[in-house]
C-alpha positions as a LaTeX table, in Angstrom:
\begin{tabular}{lrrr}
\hline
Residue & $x$ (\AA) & $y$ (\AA) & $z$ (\AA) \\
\hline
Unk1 & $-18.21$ & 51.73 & 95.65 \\
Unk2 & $-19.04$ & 55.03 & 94.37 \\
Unk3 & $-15.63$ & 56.11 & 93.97 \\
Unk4 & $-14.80$ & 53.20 & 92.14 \\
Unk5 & $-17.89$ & 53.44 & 89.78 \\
Unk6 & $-16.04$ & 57.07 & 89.36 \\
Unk7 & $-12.74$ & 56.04 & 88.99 \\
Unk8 & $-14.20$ & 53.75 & 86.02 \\
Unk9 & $-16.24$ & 56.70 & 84.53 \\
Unk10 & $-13.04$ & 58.85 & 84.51 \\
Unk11 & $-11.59$ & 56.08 & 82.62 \\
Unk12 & $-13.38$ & 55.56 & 80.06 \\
Unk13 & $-14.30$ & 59.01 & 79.02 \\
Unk14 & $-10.65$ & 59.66 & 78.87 \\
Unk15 & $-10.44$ & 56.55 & 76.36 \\
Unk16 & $-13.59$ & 57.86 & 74.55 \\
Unk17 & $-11.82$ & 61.23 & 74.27 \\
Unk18 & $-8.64$ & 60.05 & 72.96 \\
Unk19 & $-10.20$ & 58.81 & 70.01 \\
Unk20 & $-11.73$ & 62.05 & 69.25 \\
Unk21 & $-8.46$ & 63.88 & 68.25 \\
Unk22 & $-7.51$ & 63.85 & 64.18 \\
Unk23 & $-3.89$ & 62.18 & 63.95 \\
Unk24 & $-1.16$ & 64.81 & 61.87 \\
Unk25 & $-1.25$ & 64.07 & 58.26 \\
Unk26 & 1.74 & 62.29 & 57.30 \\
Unk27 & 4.94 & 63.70 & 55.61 \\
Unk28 & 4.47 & 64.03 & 51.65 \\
Unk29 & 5.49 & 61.82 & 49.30 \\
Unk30 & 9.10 & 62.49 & 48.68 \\
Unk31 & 8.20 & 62.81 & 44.82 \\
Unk32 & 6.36 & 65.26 & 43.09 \\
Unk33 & 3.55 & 64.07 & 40.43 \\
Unk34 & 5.47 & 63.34 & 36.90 \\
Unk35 & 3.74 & 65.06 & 33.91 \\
Unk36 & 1.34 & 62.76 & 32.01 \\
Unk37 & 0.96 & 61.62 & 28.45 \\
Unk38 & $-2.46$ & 61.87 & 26.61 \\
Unk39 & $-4.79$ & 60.09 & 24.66 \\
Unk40 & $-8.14$ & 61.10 & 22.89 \\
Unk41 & $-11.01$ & 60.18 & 24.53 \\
Unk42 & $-12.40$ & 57.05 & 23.01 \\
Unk43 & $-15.51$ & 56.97 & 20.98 \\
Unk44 & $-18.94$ & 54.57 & 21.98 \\
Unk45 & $-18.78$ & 55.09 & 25.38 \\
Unk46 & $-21.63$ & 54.44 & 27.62 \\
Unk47 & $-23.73$ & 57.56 & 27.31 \\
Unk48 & $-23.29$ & 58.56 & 31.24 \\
Unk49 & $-19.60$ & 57.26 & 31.16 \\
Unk50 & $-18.65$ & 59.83 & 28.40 \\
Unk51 & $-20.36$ & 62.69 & 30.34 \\
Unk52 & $-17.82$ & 61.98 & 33.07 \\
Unk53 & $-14.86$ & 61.99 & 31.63 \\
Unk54 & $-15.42$ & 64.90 & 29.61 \\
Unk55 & $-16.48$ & 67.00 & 32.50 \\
Unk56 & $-12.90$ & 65.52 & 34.34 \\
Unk57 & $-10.76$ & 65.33 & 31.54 \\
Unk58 & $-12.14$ & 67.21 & 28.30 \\
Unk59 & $-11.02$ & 65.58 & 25.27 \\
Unk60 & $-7.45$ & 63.76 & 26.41 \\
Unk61 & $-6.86$ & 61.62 & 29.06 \\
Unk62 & $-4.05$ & 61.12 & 30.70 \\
Unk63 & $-1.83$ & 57.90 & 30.87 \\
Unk64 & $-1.71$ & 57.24 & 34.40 \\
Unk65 & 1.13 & 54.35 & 35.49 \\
Unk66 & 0.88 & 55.00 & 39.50 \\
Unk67 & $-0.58$ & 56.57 & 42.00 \\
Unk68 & 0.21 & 57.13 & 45.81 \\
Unk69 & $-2.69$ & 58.42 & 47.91 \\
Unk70 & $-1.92$ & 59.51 & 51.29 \\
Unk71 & $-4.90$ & 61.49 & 54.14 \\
Unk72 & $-6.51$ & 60.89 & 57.27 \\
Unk73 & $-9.84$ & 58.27 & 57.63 \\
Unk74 & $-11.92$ & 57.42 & 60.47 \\
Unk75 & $-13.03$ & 53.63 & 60.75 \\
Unk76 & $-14.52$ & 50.99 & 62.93 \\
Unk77 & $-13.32$ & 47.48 & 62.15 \\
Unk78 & $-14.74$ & 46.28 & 65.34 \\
Unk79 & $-17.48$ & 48.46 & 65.94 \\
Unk80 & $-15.46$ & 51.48 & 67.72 \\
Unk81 & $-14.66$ & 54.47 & 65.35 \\
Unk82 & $-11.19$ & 54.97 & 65.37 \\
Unk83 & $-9.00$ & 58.29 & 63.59 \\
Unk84 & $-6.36$ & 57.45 & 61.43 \\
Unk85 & $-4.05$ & 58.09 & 58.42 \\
Unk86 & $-3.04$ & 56.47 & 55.73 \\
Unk87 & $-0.80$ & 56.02 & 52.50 \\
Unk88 & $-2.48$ & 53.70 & 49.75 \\
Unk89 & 0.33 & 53.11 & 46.93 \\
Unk90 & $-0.79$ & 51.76 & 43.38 \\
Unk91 & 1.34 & 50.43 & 40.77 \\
Unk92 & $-1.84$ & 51.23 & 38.72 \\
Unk93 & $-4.35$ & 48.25 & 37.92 \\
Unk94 & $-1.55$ & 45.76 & 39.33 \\
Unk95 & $-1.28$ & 45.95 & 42.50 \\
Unk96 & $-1.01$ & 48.26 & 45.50 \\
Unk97 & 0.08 & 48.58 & 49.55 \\
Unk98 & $-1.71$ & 49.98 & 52.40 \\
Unk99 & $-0.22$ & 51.46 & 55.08 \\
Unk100 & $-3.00$ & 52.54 & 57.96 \\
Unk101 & $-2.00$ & 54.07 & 61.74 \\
Unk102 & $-5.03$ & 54.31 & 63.92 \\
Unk103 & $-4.40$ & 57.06 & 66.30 \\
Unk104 & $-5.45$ & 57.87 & 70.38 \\
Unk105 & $-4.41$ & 61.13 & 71.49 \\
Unk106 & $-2.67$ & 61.42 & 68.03 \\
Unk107 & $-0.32$ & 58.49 & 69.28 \\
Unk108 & $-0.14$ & 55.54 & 67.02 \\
Unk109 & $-1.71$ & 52.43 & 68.66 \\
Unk110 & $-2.30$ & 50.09 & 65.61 \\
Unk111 & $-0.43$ & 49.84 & 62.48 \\
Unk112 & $-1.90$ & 47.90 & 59.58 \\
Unk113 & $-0.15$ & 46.69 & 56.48 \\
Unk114 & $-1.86$ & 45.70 & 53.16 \\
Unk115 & $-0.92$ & 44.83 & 50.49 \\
Unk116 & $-1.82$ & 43.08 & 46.66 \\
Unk117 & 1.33 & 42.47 & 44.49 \\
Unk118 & 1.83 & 39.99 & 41.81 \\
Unk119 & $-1.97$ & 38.47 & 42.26 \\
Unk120 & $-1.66$ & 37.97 & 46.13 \\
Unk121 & $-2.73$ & 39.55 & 49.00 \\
Unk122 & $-1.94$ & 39.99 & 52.42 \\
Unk123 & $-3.32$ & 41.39 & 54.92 \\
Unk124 & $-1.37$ & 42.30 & 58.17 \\
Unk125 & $-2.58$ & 43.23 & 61.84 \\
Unk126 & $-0.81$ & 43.61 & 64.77 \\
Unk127 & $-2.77$ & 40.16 & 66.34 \\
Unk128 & $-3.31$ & 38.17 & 62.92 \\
Unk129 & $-2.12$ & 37.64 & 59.23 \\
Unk130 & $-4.57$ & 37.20 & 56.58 \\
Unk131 & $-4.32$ & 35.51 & 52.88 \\
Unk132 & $-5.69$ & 33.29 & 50.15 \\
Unk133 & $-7.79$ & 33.07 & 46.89 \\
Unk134 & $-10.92$ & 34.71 & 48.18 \\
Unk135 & $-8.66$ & 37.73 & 49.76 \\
Unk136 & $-7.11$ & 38.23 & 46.55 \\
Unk137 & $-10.50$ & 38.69 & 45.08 \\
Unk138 & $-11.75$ & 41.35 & 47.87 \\
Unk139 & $-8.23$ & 42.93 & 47.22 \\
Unk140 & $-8.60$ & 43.23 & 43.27 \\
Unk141 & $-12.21$ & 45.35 & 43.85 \\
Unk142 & $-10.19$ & 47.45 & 46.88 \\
Unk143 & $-7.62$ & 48.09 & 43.94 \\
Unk144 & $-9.98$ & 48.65 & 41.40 \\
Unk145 & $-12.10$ & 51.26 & 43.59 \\
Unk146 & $-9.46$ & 53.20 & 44.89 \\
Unk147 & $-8.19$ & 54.03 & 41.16 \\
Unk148 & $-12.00$ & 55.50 & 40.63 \\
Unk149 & $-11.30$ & 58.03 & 43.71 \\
Unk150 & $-7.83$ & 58.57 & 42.51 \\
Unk151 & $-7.52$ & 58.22 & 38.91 \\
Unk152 & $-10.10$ & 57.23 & 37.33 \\
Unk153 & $-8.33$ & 57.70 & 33.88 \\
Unk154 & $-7.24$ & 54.31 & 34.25 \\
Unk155 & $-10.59$ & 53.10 & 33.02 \\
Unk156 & $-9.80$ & 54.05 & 29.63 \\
Unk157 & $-6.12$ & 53.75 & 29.17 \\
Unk158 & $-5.74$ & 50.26 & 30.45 \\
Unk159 & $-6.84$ & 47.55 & 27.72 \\
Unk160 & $-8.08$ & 45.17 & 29.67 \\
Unk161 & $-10.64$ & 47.64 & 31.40 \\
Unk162 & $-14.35$ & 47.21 & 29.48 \\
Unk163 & $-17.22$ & 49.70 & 30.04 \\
Unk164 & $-20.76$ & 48.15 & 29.18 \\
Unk165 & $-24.07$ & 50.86 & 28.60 \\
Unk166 & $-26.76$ & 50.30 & 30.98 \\
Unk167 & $-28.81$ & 53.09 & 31.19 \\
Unk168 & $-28.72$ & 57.17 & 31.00 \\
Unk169 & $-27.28$ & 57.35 & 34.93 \\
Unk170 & $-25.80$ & 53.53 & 35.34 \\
Unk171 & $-23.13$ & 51.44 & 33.44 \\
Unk172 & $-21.18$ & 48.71 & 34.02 \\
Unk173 & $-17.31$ & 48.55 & 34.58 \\
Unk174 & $-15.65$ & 45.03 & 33.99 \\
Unk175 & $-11.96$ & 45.01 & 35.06 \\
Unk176 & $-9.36$ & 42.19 & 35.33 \\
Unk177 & $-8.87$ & 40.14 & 37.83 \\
Unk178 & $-5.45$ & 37.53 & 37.87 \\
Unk179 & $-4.68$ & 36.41 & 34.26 \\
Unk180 & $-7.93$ & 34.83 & 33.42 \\
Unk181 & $-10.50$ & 36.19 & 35.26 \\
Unk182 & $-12.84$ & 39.33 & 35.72 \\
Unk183 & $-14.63$ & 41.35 & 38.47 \\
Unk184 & $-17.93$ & 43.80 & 37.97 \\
Unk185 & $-19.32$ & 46.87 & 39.36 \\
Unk186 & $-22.15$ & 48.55 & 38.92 \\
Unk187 & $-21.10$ & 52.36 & 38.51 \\
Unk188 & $-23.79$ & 54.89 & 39.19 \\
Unk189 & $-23.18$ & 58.55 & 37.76 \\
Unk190 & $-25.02$ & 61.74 & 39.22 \\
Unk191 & $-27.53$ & 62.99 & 36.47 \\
Unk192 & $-26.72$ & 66.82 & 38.45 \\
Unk193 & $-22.80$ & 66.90 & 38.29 \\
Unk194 & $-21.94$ & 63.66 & 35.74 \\
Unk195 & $-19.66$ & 62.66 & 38.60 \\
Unk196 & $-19.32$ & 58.92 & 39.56 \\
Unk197 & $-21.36$ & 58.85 & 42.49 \\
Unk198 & $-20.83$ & 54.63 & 43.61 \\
Unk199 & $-19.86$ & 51.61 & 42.62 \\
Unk200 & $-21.28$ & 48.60 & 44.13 \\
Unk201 & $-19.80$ & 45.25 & 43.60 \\
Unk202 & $-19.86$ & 41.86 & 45.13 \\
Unk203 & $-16.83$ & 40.99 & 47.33 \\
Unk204 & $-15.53$ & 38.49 & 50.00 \\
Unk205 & $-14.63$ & 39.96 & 53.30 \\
Unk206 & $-11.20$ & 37.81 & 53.85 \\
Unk207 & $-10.06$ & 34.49 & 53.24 \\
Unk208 & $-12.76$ & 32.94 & 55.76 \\
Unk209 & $-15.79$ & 34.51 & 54.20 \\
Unk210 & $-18.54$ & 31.83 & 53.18 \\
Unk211 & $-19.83$ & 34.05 & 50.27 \\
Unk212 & $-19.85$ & 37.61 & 48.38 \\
Unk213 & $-21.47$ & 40.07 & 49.73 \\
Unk214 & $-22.34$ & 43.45 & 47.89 \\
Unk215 & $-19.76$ & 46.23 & 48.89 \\
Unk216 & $-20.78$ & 49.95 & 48.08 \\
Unk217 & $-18.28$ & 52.16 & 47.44 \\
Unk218 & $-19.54$ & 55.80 & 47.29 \\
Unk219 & $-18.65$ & 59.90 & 47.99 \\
Unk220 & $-19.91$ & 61.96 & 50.58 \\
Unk221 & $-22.11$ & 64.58 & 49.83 \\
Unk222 & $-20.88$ & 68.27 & 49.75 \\
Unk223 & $-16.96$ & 66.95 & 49.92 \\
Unk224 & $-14.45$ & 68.73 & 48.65 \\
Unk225 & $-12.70$ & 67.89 & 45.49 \\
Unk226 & $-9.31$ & 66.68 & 44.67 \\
Unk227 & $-7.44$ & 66.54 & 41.59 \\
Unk228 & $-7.33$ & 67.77 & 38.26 \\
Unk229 & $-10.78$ & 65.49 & 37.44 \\
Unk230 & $-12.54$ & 67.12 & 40.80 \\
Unk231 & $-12.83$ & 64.00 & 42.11 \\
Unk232 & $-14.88$ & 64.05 & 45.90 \\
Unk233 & $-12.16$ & 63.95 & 48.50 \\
Unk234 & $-13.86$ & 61.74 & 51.00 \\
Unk235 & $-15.41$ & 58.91 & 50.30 \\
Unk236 & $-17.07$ & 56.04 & 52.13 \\
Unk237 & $-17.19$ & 52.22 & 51.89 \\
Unk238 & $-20.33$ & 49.78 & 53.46 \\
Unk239 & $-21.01$ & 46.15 & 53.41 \\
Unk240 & $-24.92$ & 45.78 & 52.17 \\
Unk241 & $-25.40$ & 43.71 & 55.05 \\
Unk242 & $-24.16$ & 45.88 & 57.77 \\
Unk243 & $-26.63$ & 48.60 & 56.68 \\
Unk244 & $-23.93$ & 51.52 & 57.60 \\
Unk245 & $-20.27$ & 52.51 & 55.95 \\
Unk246 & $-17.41$ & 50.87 & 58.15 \\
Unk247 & $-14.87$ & 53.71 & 56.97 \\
Unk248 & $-14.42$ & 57.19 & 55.76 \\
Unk249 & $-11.38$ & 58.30 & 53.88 \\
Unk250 & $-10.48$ & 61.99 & 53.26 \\
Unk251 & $-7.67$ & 61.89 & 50.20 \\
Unk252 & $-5.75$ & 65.19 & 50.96 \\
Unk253 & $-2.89$ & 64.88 & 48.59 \\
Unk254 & $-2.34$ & 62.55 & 45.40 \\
Unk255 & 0.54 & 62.25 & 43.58 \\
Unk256 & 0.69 & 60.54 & 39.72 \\
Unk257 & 3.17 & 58.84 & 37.74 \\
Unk258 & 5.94 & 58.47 & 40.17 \\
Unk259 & 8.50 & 55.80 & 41.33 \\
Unk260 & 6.63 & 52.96 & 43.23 \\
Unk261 & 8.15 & 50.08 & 41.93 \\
Unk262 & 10.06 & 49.76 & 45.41 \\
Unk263 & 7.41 & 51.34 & 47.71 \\
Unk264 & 4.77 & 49.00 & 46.73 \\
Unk265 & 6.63 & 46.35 & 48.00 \\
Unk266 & 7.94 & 48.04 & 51.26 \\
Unk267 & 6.86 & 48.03 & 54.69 \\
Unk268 & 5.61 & 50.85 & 56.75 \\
Unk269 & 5.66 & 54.44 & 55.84 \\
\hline
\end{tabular}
């Protein structure tokens, strides 16, 4: 027996261990960032809103049409923190792909693919497929969210993006969703740096979810920046209800305005 109960312990502290080693980064992005056009900044912003972007941007934003975001995460869909790295892809503010490899040992042992194109989503696991109405909606606020850790520029240069005043440190961000529709965060700003420091909206887990529930999208504190706005690297996501973030995601390169029209409908890497 108590070789057994060893055996066991050997086991799983080997498993435990594996899970402790950061996966490689993947290869870049075969394309290098594409210079931007500008555009003023617009006038009657939200009073916190135009803090931010002039601390990020100064007085011209640029005209952002894609975005491919590619570091290394650590998550726990089902309770068990797992490394991994990923590539998001955005054809910006219409659609984007997801490409996730959790890691043991650095080995690959689950691949996910993601992805929101032309209104739908799917969602792809190596045990299940996921899709319909209400994982299109949780997709559109994933899509909107990432573009605020990425390039937040977007806010202001697409048309059918609205920012509404709230308050000195809050405002509200109304983007698209589908043709007819809308979805809403709630954007909080730091009063110390003017940098966007979460946005909270309500969101459906997957297709089977009986109702919203408020998702918090935020940055840790004391990351390192990325980008020519100094956006935090890392940020973190959390279901209200689950009290603690489910995933951490370290951006560690970002690349603008290049050829995704392919990509973003590809599978894999």
């Amino acid at each position: 027996m108590g070789i057994a109960v060893a055996v066991i312990v050997v086991v799983l502290a080997v498993g435990w261990l594996g899970f402790k080693f950061k996966p490689a980064p993947f290869e870049d992005y075969p394309e290098a960032s594409r210079p931007a056009e500008t555009v003023p900044l617009p006038e009657g912003l939200p009073a916190p809103v135009e803090r931010y972007y002039r601390a990020a941007y100064g007085d011209e934003i640029p005209v952002v049409h894609s975005v491919v975001i590619t570091g290394r995460a650590e998550m726990r869909p089902f309770g068990l923190w797992l490394p991994a790295r990923y590539r998001f892809t955005h054809d910006a503010g219409q659609g984007y792909r997801h490409y996730i490899e959790a890691t043991w040992f650095r080995i690959p042992i689950m691949k996910i693919d993601e992805r929101y194109v032309d209104g739908k989503a799917l969602m792809e696991l190596p045990w299940m497929k996921d899709e319909g109405e209400k994982l299109d909606q949780a997709a559109n606020i994933g899509m909107w969210a990432e573009l605020a850790s990425s390039a937040p520029a977007v806010f202001l240069t697409d048309p059918r993006v609205r920012w509404q005043a709230v308050d000195d440190e809050t405002a509200i961000l109304v983007v698209p969703f589908g043709d007819d529709a809308t979805d809403t965060f709630v954007v909080r700003f730091d009063p110390e740096t003017d940098q966007i420091a979460s946005l909270e909206a309500m969101r459906y887990r997957d297709s089977k979810s009986p109702a919203k529930v408020l998702w918090v999208a935020a940055y840790e504190e004391d990351s390192e920046t990325i980008g020519d706005a100094g956006i935090p690297a890392t940020g973190k996501a959390t279901w209200l209800d689950k009290g603690k973030p489910w995933a951490y995601f370290t951006a560690e390169d970002i690349r603008i305005n290049v050829d995704v029209d392919e990509y973003v409908r590809a599978r894999g890497l």
